[in-house]
matplotlib code that plots the C-alpha trace (Angstrom):
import matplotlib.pyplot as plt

x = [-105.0, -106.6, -110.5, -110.5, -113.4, -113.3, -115.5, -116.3, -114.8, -116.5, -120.5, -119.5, -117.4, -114.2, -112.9, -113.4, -114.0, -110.7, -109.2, -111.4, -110.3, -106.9, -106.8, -109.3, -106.5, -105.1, -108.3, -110.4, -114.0, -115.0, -118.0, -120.9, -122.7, -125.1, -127.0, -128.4, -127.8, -128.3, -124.6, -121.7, -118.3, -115.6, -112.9, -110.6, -108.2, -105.6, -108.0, -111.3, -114.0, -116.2, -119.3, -120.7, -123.7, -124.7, -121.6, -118.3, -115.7, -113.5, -115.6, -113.2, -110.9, -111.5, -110.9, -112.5, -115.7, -117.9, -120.6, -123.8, -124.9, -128.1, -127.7, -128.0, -131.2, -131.6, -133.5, -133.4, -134.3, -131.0, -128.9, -129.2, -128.6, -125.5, -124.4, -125.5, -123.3, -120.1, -121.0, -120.5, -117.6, -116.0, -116.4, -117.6, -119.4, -119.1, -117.8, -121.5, -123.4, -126.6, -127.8, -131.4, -132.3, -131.6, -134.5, -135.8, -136.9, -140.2, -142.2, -144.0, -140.4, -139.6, -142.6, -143.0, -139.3, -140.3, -143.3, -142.6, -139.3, -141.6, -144.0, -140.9, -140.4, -137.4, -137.1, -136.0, -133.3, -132.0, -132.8, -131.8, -135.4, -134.1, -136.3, -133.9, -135.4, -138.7, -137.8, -135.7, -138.8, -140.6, -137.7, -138.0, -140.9, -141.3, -143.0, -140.5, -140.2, -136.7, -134.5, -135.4, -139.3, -138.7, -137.9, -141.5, -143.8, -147.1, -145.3, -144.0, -147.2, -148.9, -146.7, -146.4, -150.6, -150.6, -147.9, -149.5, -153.3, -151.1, -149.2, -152.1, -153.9, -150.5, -150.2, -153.5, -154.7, -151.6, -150.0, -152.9, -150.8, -151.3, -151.4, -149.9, -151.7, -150.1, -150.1, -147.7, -145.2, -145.5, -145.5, -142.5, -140.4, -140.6, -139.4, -135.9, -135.5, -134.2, -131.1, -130.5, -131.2, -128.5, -126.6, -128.8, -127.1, -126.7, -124.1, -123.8, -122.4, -120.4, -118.2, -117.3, -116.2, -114.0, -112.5, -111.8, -110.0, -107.9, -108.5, -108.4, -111.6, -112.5, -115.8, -117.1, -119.9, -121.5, -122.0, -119.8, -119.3, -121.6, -124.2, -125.1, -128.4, -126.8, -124.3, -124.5, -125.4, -129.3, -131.7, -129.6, -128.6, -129.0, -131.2, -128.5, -125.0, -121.7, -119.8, -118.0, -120.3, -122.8, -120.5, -121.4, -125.4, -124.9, -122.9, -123.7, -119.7, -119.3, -117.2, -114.1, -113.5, -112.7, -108.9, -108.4, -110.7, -109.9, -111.0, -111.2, -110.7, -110.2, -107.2, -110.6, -114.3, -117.5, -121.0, -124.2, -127.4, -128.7, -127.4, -124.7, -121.0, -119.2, -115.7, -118.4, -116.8, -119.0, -116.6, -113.4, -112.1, -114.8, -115.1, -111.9, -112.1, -115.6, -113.8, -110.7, -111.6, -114.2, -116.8, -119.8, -122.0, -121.4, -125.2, -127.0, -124.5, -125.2, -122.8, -120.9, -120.5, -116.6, -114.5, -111.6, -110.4, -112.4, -110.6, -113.1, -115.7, -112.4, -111.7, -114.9, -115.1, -111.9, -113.6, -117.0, -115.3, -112.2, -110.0, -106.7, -105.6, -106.1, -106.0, -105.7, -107.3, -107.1, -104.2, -102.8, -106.6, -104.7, -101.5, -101.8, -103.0, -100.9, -102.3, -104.2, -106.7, -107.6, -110.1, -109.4, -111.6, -115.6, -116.8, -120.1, -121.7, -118.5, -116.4, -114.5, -115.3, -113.0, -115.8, -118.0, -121.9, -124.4, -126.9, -128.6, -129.5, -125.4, -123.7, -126.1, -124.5, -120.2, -118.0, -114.7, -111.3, -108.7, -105.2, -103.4, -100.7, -98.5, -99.1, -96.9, -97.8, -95.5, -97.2, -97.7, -99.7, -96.8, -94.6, -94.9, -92.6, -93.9, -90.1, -90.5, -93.4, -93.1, -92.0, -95.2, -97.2, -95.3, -95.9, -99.9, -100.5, -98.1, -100.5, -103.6, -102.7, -101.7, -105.0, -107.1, -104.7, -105.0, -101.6, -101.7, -101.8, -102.4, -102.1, -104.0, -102.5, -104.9, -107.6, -105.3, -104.6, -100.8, -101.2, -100.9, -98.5, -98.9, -97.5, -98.4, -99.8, -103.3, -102.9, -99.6, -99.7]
y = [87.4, 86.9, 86.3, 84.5, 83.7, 80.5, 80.5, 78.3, 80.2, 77.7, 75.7, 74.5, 71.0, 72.7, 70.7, 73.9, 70.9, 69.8, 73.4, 74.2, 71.2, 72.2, 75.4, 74.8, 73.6, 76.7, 78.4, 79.3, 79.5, 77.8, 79.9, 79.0, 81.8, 79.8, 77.2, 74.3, 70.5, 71.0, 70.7, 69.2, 68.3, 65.5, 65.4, 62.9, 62.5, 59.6, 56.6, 58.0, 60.1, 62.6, 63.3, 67.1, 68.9, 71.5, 71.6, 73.1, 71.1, 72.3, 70.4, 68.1, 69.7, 69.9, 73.4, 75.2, 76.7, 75.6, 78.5, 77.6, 81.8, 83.1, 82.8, 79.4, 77.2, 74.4, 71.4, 70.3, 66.7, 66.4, 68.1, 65.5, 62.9, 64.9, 65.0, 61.3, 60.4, 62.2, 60.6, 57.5, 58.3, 59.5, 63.0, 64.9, 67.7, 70.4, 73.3, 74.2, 77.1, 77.8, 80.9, 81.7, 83.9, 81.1, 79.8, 76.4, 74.0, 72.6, 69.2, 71.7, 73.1, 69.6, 68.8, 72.5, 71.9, 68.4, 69.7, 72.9, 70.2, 68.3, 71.0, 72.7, 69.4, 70.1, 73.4, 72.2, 74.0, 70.7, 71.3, 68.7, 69.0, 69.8, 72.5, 74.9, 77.3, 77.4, 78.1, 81.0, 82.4, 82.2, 84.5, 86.8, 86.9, 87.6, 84.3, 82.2, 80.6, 81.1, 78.9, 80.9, 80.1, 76.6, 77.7, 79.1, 76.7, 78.8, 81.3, 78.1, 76.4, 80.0, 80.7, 76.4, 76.8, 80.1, 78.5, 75.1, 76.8, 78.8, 76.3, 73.4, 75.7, 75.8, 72.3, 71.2, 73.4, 74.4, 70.9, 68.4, 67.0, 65.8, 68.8, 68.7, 68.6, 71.1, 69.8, 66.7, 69.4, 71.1, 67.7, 66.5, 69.9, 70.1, 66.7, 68.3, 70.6, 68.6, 67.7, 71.4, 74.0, 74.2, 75.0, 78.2, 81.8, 84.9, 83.6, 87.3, 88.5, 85.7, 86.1, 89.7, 89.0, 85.8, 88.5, 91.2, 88.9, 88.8, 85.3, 83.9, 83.2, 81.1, 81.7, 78.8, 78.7, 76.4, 75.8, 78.2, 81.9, 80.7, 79.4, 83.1, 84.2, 87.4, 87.0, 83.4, 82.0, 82.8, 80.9, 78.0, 79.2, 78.3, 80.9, 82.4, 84.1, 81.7, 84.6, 86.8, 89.3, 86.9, 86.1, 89.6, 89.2, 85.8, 86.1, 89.5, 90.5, 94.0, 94.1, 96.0, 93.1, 90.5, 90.1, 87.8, 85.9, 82.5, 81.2, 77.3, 76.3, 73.0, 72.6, 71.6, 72.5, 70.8, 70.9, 69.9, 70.3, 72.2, 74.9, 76.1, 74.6, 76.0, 73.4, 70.7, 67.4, 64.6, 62.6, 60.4, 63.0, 64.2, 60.8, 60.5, 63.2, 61.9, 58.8, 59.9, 62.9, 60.7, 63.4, 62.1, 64.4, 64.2, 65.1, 63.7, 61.1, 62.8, 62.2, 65.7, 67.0, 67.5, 70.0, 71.7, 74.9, 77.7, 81.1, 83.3, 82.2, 82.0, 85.1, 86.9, 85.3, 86.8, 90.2, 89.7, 88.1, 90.3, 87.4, 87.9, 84.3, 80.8, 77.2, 74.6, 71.7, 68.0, 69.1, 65.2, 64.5, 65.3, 63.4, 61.6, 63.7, 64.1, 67.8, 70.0, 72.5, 76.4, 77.9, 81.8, 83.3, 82.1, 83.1, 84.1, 85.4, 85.6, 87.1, 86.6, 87.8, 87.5, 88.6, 86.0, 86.5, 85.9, 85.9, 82.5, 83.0, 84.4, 81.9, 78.6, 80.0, 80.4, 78.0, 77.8, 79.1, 76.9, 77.5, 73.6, 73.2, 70.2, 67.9, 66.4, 62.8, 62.2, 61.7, 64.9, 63.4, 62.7, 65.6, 67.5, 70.8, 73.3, 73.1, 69.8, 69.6, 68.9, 71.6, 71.1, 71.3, 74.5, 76.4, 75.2, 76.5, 79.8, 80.2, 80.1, 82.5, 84.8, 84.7, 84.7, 87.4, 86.1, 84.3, 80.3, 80.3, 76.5, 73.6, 70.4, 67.3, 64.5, 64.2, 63.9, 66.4, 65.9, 66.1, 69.8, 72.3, 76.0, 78.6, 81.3, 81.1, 83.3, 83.1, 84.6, 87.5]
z = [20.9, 17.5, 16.3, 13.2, 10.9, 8.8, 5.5, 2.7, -0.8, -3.0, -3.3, 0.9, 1.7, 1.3, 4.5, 6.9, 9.5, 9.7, 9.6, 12.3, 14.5, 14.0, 14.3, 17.4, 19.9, 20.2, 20.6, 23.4, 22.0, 18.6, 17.7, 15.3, 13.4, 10.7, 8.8, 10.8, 10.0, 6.6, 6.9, 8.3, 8.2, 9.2, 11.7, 12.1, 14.8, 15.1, 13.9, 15.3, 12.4, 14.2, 11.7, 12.8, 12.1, 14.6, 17.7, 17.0, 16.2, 19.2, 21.1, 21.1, 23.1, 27.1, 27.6, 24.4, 24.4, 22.1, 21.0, 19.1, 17.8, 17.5, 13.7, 13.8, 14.0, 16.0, 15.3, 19.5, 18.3, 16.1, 19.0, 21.1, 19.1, 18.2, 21.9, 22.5, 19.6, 21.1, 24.3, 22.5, 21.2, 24.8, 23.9, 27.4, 26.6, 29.5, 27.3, 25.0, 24.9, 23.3, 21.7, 23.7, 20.6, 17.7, 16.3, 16.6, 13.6, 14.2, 12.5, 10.4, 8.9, 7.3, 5.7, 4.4, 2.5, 1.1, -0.1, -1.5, -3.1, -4.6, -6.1, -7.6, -9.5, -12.0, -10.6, -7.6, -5.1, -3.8, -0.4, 2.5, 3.5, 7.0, 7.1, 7.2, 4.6, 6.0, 9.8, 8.3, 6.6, 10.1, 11.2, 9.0, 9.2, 12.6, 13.3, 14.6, 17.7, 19.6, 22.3, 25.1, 24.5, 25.8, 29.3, 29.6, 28.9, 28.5, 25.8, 24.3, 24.5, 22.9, 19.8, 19.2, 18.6, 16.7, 14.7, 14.2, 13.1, 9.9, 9.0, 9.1, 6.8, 4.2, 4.5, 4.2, 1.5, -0.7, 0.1, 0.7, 3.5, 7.2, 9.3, 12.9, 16.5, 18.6, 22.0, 20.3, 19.4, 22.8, 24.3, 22.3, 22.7, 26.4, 26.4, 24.9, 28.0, 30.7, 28.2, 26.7, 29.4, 31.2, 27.8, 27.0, 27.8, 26.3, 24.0, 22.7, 26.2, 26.5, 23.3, 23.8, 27.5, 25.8, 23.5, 26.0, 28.1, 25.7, 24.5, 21.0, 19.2, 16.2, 14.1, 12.4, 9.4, 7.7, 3.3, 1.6, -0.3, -3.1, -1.2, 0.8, 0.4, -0.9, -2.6, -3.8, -7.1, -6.2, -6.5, -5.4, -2.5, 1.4, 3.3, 5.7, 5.2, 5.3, 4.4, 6.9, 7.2, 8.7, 11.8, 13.6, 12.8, 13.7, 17.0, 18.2, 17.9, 16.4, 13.0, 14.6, 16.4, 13.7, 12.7, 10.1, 7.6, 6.2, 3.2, 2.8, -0.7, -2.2, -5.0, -7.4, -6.9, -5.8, -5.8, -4.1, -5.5, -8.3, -10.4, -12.7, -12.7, -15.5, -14.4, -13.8, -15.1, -16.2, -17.6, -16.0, -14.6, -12.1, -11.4, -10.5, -8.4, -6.6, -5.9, -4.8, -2.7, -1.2, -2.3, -0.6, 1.5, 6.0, 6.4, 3.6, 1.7, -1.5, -4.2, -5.0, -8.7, -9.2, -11.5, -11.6, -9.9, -10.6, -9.8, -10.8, -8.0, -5.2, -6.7, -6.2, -2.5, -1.4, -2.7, -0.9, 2.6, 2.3, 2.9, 4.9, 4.0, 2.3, 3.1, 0.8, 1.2, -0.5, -2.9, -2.5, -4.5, -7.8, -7.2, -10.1, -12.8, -15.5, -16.1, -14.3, -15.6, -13.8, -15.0, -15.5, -16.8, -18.6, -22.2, -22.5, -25.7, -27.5, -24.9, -21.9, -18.4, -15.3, -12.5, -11.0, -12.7, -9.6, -12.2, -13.0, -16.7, -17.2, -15.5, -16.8, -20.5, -19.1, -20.8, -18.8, -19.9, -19.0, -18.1, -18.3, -16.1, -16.0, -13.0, -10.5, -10.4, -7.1, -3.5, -1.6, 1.8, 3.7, 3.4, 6.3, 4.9, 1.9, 0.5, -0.3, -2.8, -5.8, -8.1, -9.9, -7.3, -5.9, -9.2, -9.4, -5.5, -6.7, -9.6, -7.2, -4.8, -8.0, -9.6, -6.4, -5.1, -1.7, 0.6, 1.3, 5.1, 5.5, 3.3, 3.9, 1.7, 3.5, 6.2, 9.3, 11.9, 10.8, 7.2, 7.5, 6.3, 8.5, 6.3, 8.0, 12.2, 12.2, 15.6, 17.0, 15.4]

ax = plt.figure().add_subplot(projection="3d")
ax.plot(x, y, z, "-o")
ax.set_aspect("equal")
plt.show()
């Protein structure tokens, strides 16, 4: 039996979806712990895409579970268009569970993140305007309104109109924007029951009986290392925790129970939304990499910023997830470059550091230090044994585990199931 957590190492859209999926069909529960559908990923099996946002990936296996945590927040309109959409695609859904204690995103959440968007003007996070931020500030602050709250229609009804008389006032007054009626929300939310209820449980209790029955378990976040509200590159950050340490605030699974953490790292780096980039390319290069790593956002279609490896932020996210592995993903993405650049290390006022600066002001003023490698220019995406890469490309991947001081468990060299190379089997050990 093994429990594995799966982060993000870099700014999120590493490719944890596929990773998931595959390492999924030898699991028994896929297990969300955070974000919302401010994110997503892909999944492609044989000829068929599956675009994601809130259920697990191993949904697409008959016999996995398939855990939505309390750490997540649920936007019930968006959920069912999710499971309409597998329905669609001949995906039976019979193995989901839903946190009673995760939060729910209301009307009033979206229009407080496009607002507060626009005021910010160049300030701007870059938010999805999912309203993901603002239904974690109702949590916080102790004025949120939870799964379970649907399933009694008088306290839903009472926190839905306490709600809707603060947030009127915000809108209306900080905002000058339409305010809500709150028997519409009641009315629309109790709509969403009949389709979700017999999902909700105490998801909590339902994990730690999977894992003392021995089975294996697979924890699942969204965004990435450098997008935790923590211990991300702050203020542009999301406003949960993708790192490992969310997973048992997230899930209700104690700490001692976790056995291996696996960071998923692309061979270059991306980013969405604003913020410092020190490898940012904004030349042929990063376009390049844009068009050939098809680096276009699943939720919001966003075009992603592209530059090369940075080992000083992977670096810093073994460190703050105490990663016990890596995997690879879209190494075939730089097939054709004649030389490849890591960056190891950033100057900054004259000197060079080698530990990630979460500080805004710091990192805005890095300049990257490269180390150039010589490429491979061969094709990588159908070799199905490590052996047989490229020397080149043996020596670059050698070179990443070295400075990131952290194993290659997996290697991904495409977006197929089969374009995989297992170095190392998290699961039988």
């Amino acid at each position: 039996m093994s429990t594995i957590v799966v982060v993000g190492t870099q700014w999120g859209d590493e490719g944890k979806g596929k990773i998931t999926d595959m390492i999924g069909e030898e699991t028994d529960a896929v297990v969300r712990y955070q974000g919302g559908n401010n994110a997503g990923h892909t999944v492609v099996v044989g000829d068929k895409e599956y675009k994601l946002h809130l259920i697990p990936s191993g949904i697409l296996y008959d016999n996995t579970k398939c855990v939505i945590g309390n750490g997540v927040v649920i936007d019930p309109k968006v959920l069912i268009e999710e499971l309409d959409y597998l329905a669609e695609k001949g995906v039976e859904v019979n193995n989901l569970y839903i946190s009673s204690k995760a939060h729910l995103i209301m009307p009033y959440h979206r229009s407080l993140d496009k607002a507060e968007e626009i005021r910010k003007a160049n300030g701007k996070i870059g938010t999805t305007g999912k309203g993901i931020g603002p239904v974690y500030m109702d949590k916080i602050g102790r004025f949120g309104i939870r799964v379970e709250d649907l399933l009694d229609e008088n306290v839903f009804r009472a926190k839905v109109v306490e709600a809707v008389e603060l947030k009127n006032l915000i809108l209306e007054k900080v905002y000058s924007l339409d305010t809500f009626e709150a028997e519409d929300i009641v009315e629309e939310y109790l709509g969403y029951v009949s389709r979700i209820e017999d999902y909700i449980t105490d998801t909590s209790l339902l994990i730690n009986q999977e894992i003392e029955a021995g089975n294996n378990i697979l924890f699942e976040g969204a965004q990435g290392t450098l997008l935790d509200i923590d211990h991300g590159t702050y203020p542009f950050v999301t406003s949960s925790n993708p790192t490992a340490g969310g997973v048992c605030s997230g899930t209700g699974v104690g700490p001692t129970k976790i056995d291996e953490i696996l960071g998923i790292v692309k061979a270059y780096t991306t980013r969405v939304g604003e913020g410092p980039f020190p490898t940012e390319l904004e030349d042929n290069i990063g376009e390049y990499l844009r068009e050939k790593g098809h680096e276009f956002g699943t939720t919001t279609g966003r075009a992603r910023r592209c530059g090369w490896f940075d080992a000083i932020i992977v670096k810093y996210a073994a460190r703050i997830n105490g990663l016990t592995g890596l995997a690879i993903t879209k190494l075939d993405v730089l097939d054709d470059l004649e030389e490849i650049k890591i960056c190891t290390g950033y100057e900054y006022k004259g000197e060079v550091i080698t530990e990630f600066p979460t500080k805004e002001e710091v990192l805005k003023e890095c300049k990257p230090v490269y180390e150039i490698l010589p490429g491979w220019q061969s094709k990588t995406s159908d070799i199905k044994d490590y052996d047989k890469l490229p020397e080149n490309a043996k020596k670059y991947l050698a070179r990443l585990s070295e400075l990131t001081d952290t194993k290659i468990s997996i290697l991904s060299i495409g977006p197929k199931r089969n374009q995989t190379i297992v170095l190392d089997n998290l699961l039988n050990k």
